[in-house]
C-alpha positions as CSV (number, residue, x, y, z in Angstrom):
1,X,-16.5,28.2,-2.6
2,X,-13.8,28.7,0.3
3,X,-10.3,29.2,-0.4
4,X,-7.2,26.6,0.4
5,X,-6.2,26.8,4.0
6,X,-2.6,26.7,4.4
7,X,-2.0,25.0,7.6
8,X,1.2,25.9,10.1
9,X,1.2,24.0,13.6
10,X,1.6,25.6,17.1
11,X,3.4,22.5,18.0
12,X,5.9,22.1,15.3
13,X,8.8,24.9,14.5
14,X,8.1,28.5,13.3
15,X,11.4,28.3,11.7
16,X,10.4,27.4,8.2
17,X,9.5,29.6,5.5
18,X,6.0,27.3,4.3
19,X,3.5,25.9,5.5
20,X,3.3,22.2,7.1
21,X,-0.1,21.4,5.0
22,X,-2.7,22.6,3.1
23,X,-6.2,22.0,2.2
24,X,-8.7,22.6,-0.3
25,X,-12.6,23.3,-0.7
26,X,-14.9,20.0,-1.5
27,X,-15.2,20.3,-5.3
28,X,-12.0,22.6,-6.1
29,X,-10.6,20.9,-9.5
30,X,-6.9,20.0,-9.2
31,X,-4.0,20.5,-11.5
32,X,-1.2,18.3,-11.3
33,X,2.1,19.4,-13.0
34,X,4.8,17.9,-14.3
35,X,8.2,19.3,-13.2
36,X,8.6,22.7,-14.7
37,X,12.4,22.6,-16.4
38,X,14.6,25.3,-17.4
39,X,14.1,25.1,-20.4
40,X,13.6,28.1,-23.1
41,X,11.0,28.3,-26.1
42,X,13.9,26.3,-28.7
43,X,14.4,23.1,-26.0
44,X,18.0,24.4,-24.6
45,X,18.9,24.6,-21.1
46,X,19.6,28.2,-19.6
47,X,21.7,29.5,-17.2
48,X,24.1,26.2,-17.3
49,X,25.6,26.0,-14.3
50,X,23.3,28.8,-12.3
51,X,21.2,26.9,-9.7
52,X,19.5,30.7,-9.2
53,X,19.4,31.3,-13.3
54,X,17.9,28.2,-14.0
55,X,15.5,28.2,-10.9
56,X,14.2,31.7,-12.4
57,X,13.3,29.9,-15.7
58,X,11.7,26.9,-14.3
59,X,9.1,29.4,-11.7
60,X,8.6,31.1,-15.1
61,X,7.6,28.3,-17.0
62,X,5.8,26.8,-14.0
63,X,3.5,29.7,-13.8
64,X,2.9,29.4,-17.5
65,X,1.7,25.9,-17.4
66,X,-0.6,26.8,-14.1
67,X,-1.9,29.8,-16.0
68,X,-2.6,27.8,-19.2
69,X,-4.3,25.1,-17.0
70,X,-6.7,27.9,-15.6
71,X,-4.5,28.3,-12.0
72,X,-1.4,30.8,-10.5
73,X,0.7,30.5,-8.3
74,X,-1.2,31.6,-5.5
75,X,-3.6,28.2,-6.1
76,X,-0.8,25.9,-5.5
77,X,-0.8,23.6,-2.2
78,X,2.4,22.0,-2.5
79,X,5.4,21.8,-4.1
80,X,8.4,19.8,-4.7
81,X,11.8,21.2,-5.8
82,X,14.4,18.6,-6.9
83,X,18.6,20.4,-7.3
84,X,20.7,18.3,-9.1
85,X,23.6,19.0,-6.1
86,X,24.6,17.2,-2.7
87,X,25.5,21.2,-1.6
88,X,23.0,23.0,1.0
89,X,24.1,26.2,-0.5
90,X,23.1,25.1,-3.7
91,X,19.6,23.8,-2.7
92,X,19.2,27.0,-0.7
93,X,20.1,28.8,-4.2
94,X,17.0,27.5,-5.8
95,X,15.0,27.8,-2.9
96,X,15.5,31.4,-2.2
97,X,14.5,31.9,-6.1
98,X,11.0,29.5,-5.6
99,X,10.3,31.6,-2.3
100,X,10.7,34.6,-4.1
101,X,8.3,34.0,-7.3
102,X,5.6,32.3,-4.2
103,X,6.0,35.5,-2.6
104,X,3.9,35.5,0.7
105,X,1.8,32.0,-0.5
106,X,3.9,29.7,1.9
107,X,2.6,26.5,0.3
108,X,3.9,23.3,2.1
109,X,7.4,22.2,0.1
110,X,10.0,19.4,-0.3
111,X,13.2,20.6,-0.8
112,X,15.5,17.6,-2.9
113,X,19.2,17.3,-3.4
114,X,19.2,14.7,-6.3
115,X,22.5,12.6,-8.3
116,X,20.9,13.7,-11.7
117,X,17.8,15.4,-13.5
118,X,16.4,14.4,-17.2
119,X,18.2,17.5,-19.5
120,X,21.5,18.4,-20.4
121,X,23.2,20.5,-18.0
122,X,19.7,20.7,-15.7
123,X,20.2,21.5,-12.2
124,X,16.4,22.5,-11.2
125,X,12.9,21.3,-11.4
126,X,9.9,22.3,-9.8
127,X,6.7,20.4,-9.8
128,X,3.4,21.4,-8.2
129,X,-0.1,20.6,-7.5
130,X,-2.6,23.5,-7.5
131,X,-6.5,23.7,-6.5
132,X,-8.6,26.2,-8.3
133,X,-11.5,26.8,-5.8
């Protein structure tokens, strides 16, 4: 079966750091996930107050859940990364952390300031949907 094809346009800017869209093989299974929190093994919040702390603990989980669903990071097509702040620097925090664990898999990505996320203290989510091919 043929990989996802991670699709960047000639016409739109180079100046982003993912791709504009991807696709997948007929008959790849998909795996939806929920928003990956930063949450350790016990429930509690890390990092309080670290946008880059917490976003380190929500890739980790996030690639947990993908591995236990069969699927890595590397099968994901798109993301989206919600920062509880109003504050560029503190969405760009988070980001630079998600870019980091994608490494060169560019997956297309929405990038969310939000008022408020679900746990105590939370400042980062990630969620993703991955194809396994």
């Amino acid at each position: 079966m043929e990989a996802i094809t991670l699709v960047r346009s000639r016409t739109l800017t180079q100046d982003v750091d993912y791709a504009y869209a991807a696709t997948a093989p007929s008959g790849a299974r998909t795996v939806w996930t929920a928003g990956a929190c930063p949450l350790d093994e016990s429930g509690a919040t890390v990092a309080v107050g670290d946008y880059a702390g917490q976003a380190e603990q929500v890739m980790r989980n996030l690639r947990t859940a993908l591995n236990e669903a069969g699927a890595d990071l590397g099968d994901v097509v798109k993301t989206t990364v919600y920062v509880a702040s109003a504050r560029q620097q503190d969405l760009v925090a988070a980001w630079n952390v998600v870019r980091a664990h994608m490494g060169g898999h560019d997956a297309p990505s929405t990038l969310l300031g939000v008022a408020a996320l679900g746990y105590d203290d939370q400042l980062v989510e990630v969620e993703a949907v991955a194809v396994i091919c």
